[in-house]
Structure formats: structure tokens, C-alpha cells
N, C-alpha and C positions, 0 to 999 in steps of 0.2 A: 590450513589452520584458520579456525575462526577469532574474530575478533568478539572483546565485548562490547556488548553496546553500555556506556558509561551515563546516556542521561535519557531519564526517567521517559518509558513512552506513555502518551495519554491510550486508554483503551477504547474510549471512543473521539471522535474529533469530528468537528465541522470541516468540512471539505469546503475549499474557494476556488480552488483552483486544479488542475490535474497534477501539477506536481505536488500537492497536498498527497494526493491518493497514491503517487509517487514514490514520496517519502513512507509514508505509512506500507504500503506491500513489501520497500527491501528491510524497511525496522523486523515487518513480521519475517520476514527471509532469513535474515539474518540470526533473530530469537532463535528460530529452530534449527540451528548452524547448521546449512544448506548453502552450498555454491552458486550462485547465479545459473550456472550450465546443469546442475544438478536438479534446481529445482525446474528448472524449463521442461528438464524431460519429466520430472516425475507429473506436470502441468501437461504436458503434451501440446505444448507451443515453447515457439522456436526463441533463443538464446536473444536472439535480435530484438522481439517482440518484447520478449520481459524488461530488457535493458531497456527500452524505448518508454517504456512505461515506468522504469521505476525514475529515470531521467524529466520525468516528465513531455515529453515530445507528444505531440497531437499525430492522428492518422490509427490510434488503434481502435477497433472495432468494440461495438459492446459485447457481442458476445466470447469474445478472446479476455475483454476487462472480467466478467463476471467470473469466464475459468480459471485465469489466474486468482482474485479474490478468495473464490469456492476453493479451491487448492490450499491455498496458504491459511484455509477456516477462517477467512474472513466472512462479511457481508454486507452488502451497498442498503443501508437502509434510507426509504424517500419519507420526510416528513415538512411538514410548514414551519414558516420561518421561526414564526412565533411560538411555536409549541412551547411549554415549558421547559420540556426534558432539554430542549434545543440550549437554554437560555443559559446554562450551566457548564457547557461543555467549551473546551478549548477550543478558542478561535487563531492565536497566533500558528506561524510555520512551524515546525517541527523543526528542530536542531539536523543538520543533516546528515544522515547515516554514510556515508561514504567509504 
């Protein structure tokens, strides 16, 4: 049974921290009512790895970040601080999807 998600996620966000990116991969998990163990495999990394990452915990690799990411249609995009587009976007945490 999925749950809904009841507050508003931003579509883009300034990342500060890895539990930013955290939060954000189980919001998109979730949107797409998928299992944690569900989508691990449809990601082809392991149950532990995704948890570890949507917990935030340090220790996973970039290339396992980028395929969960790529999976769930996300994408890691690198710009300056300053950029405009930057300037606009939500900076507080995310409400937490739990």
C-alpha cells in the first residue's frame, strides 16, 4: 500500500547536504508508488544501498548515486553558485518523506 505524499515537493532543489538528495530520491520513489525493495531491483542495486542513500549515510559511490538518480528520471545537475537560475530555487530541507 502506498502512502500519499501530502506536501508539496519542489521539482528542482539546491542540494546542501546528502540527505537533501536523500530526501528527494524516496519523494521521487514514492511519487511513482514503488517499494523501496521494488525499486532497488528495478535500479539493479541493492535494498541496503538505496536505504543508505535515501537515509542519508555517507559511503555510497557516485557511480551507484547517478544509477539510482537515472532510474527514478532524475538528474544531478553542477552549476555556480551564483547563477541565476540557482537564486530562485529552494534552499530549506524538504519535509521528510518517511
Amino acid at each position: 500500500m502506498s502512502q500519499a505524499i501530502s506536501t508539496a515537493l519542489p521539482a528542482v532543489q539546491t542540494i546542501r547536504e546528502l540527505a537533501d538528495v536523500g530526501r528527494q530520491v524516496r519523494a521521487h520513489r514514492k511519487q511513482q508508488g514503488l517499494r523501496i525493495n521494488d525499486a532497488a531491483a528495478l535500479i539493479c542495486v541493492s535494498v541496503d544501498l538505496l536505504s543508505r542513500l535515501e537515509n542519508g549515510a555517507g559511503g555510497i559511490r557516485t557511480d551507484k548515486l547517478l544509477a539510482v538518480l537515472d532510474g527514478l528520471g532524475l538528474a544531478l545537475v553542477i552549476a555556480p553558485k551564483d547563477h541565476e537560475l540557482l537564486q530562485r530555487l529552494p534552499t530549506g530541507p524538504l519535509a521528510d518523506f518517511a
